[in-house]
Every structure is written in structure tokens, then in C-alpha cells.
C-alpha positions as CSV (number, residue, x, y, z in Angstrom):
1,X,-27.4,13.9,-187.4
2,X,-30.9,13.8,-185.4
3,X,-30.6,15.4,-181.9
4,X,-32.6,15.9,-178.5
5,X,-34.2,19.4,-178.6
6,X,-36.7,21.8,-179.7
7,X,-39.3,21.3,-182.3
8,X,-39.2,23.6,-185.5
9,X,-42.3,21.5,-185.7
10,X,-36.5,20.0,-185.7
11,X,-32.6,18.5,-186.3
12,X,-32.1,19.4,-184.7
13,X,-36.4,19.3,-180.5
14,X,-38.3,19.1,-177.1
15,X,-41.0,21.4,-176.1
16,X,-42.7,22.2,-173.1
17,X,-46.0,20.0,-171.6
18,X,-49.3,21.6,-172.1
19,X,-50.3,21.2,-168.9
20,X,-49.0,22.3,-165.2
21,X,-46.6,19.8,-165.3
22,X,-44.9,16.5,-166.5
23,X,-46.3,13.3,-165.2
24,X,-43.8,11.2,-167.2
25,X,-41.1,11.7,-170.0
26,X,-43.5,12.0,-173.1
27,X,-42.3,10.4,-175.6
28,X,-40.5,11.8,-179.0
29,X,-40.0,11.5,-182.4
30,X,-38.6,13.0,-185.5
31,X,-39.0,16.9,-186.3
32,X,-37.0,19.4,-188.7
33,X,-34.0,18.4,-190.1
34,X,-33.7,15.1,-188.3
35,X,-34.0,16.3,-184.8
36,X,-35.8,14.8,-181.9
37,X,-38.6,16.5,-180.6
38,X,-41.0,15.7,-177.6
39,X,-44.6,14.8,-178.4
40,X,-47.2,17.1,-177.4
41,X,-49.2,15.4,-174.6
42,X,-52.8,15.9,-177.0
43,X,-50.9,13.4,-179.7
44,X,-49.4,10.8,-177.5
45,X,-53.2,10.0,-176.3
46,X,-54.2,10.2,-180.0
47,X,-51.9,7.9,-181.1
48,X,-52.5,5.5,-177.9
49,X,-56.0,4.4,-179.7
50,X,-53.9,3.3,-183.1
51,X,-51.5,0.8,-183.6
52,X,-49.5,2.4,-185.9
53,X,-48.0,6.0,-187.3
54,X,-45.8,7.4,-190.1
55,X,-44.7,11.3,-190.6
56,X,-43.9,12.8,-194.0
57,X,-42.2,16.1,-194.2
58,X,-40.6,18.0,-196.9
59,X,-38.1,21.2,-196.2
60,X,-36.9,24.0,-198.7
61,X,-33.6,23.0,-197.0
62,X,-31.4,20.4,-195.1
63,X,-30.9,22.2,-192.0
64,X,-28.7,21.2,-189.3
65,X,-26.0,23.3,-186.7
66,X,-27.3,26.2,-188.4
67,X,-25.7,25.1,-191.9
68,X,-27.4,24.6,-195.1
69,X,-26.1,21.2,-195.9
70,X,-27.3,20.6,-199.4
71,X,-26.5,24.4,-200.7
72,X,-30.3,24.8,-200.8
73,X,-31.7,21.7,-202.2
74,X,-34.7,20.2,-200.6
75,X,-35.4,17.5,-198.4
76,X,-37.9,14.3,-198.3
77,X,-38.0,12.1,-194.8
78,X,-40.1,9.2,-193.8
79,X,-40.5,8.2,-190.2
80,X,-42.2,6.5,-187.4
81,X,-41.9,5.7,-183.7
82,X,-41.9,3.1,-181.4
83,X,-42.3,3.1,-177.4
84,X,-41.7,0.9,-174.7
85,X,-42.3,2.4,-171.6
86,X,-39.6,5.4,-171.5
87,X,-37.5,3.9,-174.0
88,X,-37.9,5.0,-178.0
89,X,-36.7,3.7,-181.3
90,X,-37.2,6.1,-183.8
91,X,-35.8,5.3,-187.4
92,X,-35.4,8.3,-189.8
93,X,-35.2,8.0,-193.9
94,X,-34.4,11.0,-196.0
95,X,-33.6,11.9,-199.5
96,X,-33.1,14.3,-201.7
97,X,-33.3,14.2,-205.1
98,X,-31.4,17.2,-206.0
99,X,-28.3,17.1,-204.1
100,X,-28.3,13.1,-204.8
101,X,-28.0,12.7,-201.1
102,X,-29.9,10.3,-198.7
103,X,-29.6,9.3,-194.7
104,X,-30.8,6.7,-192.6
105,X,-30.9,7.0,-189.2
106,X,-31.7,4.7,-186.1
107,X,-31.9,6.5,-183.1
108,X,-32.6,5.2,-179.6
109,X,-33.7,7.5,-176.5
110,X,-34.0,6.9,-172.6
111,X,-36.2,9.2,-171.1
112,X,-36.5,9.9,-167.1
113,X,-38.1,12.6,-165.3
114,X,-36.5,13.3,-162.0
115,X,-39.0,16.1,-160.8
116,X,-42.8,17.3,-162.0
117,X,-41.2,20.2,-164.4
118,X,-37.7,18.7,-165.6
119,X,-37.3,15.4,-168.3
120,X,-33.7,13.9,-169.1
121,X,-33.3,12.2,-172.2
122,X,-30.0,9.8,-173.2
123,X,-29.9,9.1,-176.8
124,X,-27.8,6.6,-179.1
125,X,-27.6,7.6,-183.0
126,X,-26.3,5.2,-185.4
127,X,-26.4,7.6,-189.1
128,X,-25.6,6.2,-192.3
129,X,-25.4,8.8,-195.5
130,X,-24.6,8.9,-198.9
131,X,-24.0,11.3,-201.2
132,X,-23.3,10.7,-205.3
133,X,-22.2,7.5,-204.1
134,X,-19.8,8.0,-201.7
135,X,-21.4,7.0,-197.8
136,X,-20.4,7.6,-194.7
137,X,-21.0,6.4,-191.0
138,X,-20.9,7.8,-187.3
139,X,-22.4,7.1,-184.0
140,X,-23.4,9.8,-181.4
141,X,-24.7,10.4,-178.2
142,X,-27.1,12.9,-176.5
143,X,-27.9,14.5,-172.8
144,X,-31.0,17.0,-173.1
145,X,-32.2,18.4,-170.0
146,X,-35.5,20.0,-170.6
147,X,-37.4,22.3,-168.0
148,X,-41.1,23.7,-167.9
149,X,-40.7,27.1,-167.1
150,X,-44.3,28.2,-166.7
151,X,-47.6,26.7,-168.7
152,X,-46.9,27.2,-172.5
153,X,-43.0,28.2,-172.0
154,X,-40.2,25.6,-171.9
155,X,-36.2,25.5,-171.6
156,X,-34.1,22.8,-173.2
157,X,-30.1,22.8,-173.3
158,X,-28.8,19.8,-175.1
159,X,-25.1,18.5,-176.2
160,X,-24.1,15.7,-178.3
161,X,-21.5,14.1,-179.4
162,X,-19.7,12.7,-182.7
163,X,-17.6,9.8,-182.6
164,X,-16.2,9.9,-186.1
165,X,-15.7,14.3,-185.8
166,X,-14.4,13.6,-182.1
167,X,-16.4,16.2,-180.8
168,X,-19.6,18.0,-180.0
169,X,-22.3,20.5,-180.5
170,X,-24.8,22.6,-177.5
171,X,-27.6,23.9,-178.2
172,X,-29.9,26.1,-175.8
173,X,-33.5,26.8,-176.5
174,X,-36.4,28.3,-175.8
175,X,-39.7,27.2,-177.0
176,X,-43.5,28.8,-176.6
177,X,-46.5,26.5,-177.4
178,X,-50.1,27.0,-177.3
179,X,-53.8,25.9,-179.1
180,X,-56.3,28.2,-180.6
181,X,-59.1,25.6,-180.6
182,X,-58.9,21.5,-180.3
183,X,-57.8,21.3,-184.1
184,X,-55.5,24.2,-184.4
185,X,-51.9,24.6,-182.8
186,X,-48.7,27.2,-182.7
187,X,-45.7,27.8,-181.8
188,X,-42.2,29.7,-181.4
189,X,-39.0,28.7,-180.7
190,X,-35.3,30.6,-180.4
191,X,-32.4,28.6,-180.4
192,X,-28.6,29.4,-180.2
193,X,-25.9,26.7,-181.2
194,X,-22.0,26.5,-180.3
195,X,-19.9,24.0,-181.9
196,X,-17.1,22.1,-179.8
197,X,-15.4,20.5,-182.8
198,X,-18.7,18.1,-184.2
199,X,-18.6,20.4,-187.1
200,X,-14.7,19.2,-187.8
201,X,-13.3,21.7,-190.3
202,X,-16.0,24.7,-188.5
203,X,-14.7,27.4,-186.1
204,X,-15.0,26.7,-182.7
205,X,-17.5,28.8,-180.4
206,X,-20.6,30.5,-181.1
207,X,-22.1,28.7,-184.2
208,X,-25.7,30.1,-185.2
209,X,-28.9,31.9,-183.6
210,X,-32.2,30.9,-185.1
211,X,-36.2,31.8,-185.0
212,X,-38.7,29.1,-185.6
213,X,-42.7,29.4,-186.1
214,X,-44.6,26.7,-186.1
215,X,-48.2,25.4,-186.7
216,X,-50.4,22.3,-186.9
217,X,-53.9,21.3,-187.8
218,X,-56.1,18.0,-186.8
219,X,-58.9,17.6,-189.2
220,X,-59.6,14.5,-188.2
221,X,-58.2,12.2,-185.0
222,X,-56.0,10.4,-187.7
223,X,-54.3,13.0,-189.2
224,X,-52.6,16.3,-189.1
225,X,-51.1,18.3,-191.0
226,X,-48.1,20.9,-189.7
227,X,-45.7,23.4,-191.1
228,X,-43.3,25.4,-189.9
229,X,-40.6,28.5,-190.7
230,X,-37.3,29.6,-189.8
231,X,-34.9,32.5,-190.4
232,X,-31.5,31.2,-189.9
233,X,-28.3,33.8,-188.3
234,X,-24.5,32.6,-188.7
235,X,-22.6,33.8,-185.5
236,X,-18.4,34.3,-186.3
237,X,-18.7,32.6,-190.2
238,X,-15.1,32.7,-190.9
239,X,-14.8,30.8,-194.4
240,X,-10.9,32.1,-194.8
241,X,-9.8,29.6,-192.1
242,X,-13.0,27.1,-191.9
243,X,-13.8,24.9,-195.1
244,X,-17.2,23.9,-193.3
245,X,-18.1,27.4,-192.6
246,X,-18.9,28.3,-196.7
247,X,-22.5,26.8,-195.5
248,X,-23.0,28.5,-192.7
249,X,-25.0,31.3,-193.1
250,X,-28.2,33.9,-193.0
251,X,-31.0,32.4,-194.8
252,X,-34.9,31.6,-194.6
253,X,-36.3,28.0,-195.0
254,X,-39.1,25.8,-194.2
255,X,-40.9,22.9,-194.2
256,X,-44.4,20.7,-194.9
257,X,-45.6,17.7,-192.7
258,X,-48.3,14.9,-192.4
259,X,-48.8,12.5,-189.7
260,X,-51.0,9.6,-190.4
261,X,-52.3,7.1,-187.4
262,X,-53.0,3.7,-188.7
């Protein structure tokens, strides 16, 4: 699944603008474990002089509703973006060699922003998986509301919805970005998840806490190169009663990226 919120760079993410305020809904694309994230203002006017851009990321773990999906094998995704005013079609590929796993996924998201410090985003996910040969499909939607708090500190509270689970996931965050110099950028974000029946055979309630640090580097206007860790906390695991809770748990994992404007 790839949903609307905070960057761990994100699976699951939308941070705050840079500046005193939004002037439109910046667009997003594809952070940590799938997720959506909002572009840093800095990179949409990078990219804005290319025709063309592709991320690469690989993460210790498949991380998503605080659950280690892949019991600990890593992850490889490919993906790109493309904008058409506030709409944005952002297809995701991943793999993983070790758990024989791999999932595609098209996602589309609407993007308005109804005062200076707030942006609303709709989103449409169409996912298609496989794992040692068996696939499977869903379709979900998203509504994140994200809110700039003050300059570098952002809000974001986000559900979404499964079709095939029949139900849905929140997730509230908080998310602190800032620069050192023109080439060198950090963040942190904290994040706490309740599930609402999207993880099918999970308990129902407070799902996970987690901690994410981020950073990125621009050596040159065409690239940049980011990383990012996360310490993971499982909130009322109850594995007794709840198959899908056996991978929901306390653990560390991370991830390496590269963005490349053609």
C-alpha cells in the first residue's frame, strides 16, 4: 500500500513547506515503504528545469502500518512522477529478492489548498503484489489534511481505506525539516498509527508509534542522494488472537536513496 503522509525521507508522507507558507499544493511522490510524501519546495523548482526524474531506494525492511512485512528481508523500488497542474500520477515498482516478493503500484492524487498553511490531498491506489507466485489486488483511497504549524514544523493526519480488507488505517504525524547549507538537508518525524480493520486479521485500535531521521545531499542540481532511519514501537501486539500481529513489532530499519533529473 502507498499512502498520503510524512516523509521517512515513507509508506507510508507529507512534510511541512520551507517557507512561511503554501502558495499551492506541492506536489508528491514516492518515499519509504511506498508512501506518498510532499516534495520539498527547493526540488519541485529543480526538477521544473528537467524533463524527466527517477528515484531508487533500497530499505533494510518492507515497512508499512508499523509491520515488518517481509520478516526482515530488504527492499528495491523504482519510481517517478508526473504532474499536471494539482493532479499526480506516481507509479511505484518494488522487489525483493529475498522474500521473492514484488508490487506495483499506480497511484493518483488531487491536491487543493484551501488556506495559505493547510493542503488536502485525495488519492486513488490501484496495487498489484506477488509473492512466490501467488498475486494479489486491492484498490484504496486516501484523505490527508496537512497543516504548517510554524516555519520548519508541520502536522499531517491521514486515513485510507482498503477495498479488498474492508477497512482502514489513521495515521497522525509530526514532522520537523530544515537545511544546513544549499546542499545539505534533515529531518525528524514521529508518527502514531491505529488500525480500523485495513490490517484484516490485526487487533483493532492503537497499532504502532514510530521515530524517523532523515537526511539528503545535492552534489550537483541533478542529483541527490538521501537516507534515512527509524526505530519502530508495536502498541497492543496481541499475536494469541491476531494472526497479522506476529509482524508487528519493535525493531530498527532503514533505507538508501537517489534521485536523478534527466
Amino acid at each position: 500500500m502507498a499512502s498520503i503522509i510524512f516523509p521517512a525521507v515513507s509508506a507510508q508522507t507529507i512534510p511541512a513547506s520551507e517557507d512561511n507558507g503554501l502558495d499551492a499544493a506541492p506536489p508528491v511522490e514516492i518515499g519509504s515503504g511506498g508512501d506518498i510524501k510532499m516534495e520539498r519546495k527547493n526540488r519541485t523548482r529543480m526538477e521544473s528545469l528537467f524533463e524527466w526524474h527517477t528515484h531508487f531506494l533500497w530499505e533494510s525492511r518492507y515497512v508499512t502500518e508499523g509491520r515488518d512485512n517481509l520478516s526482515g528481508e530488504s527492499l528495491l523500488s523504482l519510481s517517478s512522477e508526473f504532474v499536471i497542474g494539482e493532479a499526480n500520477f506516481i507509479p511505484w515498482y518494488a522487489y525483493s529478492p529475498g522474500a521473492n516478493y514484488s508490487e506495483l503500484n499506480l497511484n493518483f492524487v488531487y491536491g487543493v489548498l484551501p488556506t495559505d498553511d493547510v493542503a488536502v490531498y485525495l488519492g486513488y491506489n490501484h496495487i498489484r503484489a506477488r509473492l512466490s507466485g501467488e498475486r494479489a489486488n486491492d484498490n484504496e483511497v486516501s484523505l490527508a489534511l496537512v497543516h504548517k504549524l510554524v516555519k520548519h514544523v508541520g502536522l499531517a493526519a491521514e486515513i485510507y481505506h482498503s477495498f479488498e480488507a474492508g477497512g482502514s488505517f489513521l495515521e497522525l504525524s509530526a514532522k520537523y525539516n530544515d537545511a544546513l547549507n544549499k546542499k545539505l538537508r534533515y529531518g525528524m518525524l514521529a508518527a502514531l498509527g491505529t488500525n480500523a480493520g485495513y490490517v484484516a486479521d490485526g487487533h483493532t485500535g492503537l497499532n504502532h508509534f514510530q521515530l524517523r531521521v532523515n537526511a539528503s545531499y545535492h552534489p550537483i542540481i541533478k542529483a541527490e542522494f538521501y537516507s534515512y532511519l527509524g526505530y519502530n514501537v508495536a502498541i497492543n501486539r496481541d499475536v494469541v488472537n491476531y494472526s497479522d500481529d506476529e509482524t508487528l513489532s519493535d525493531f530498527f530499519w532503514g533505507g538508501l536513496g537517489f534521485i536523478y533529473l534527466f
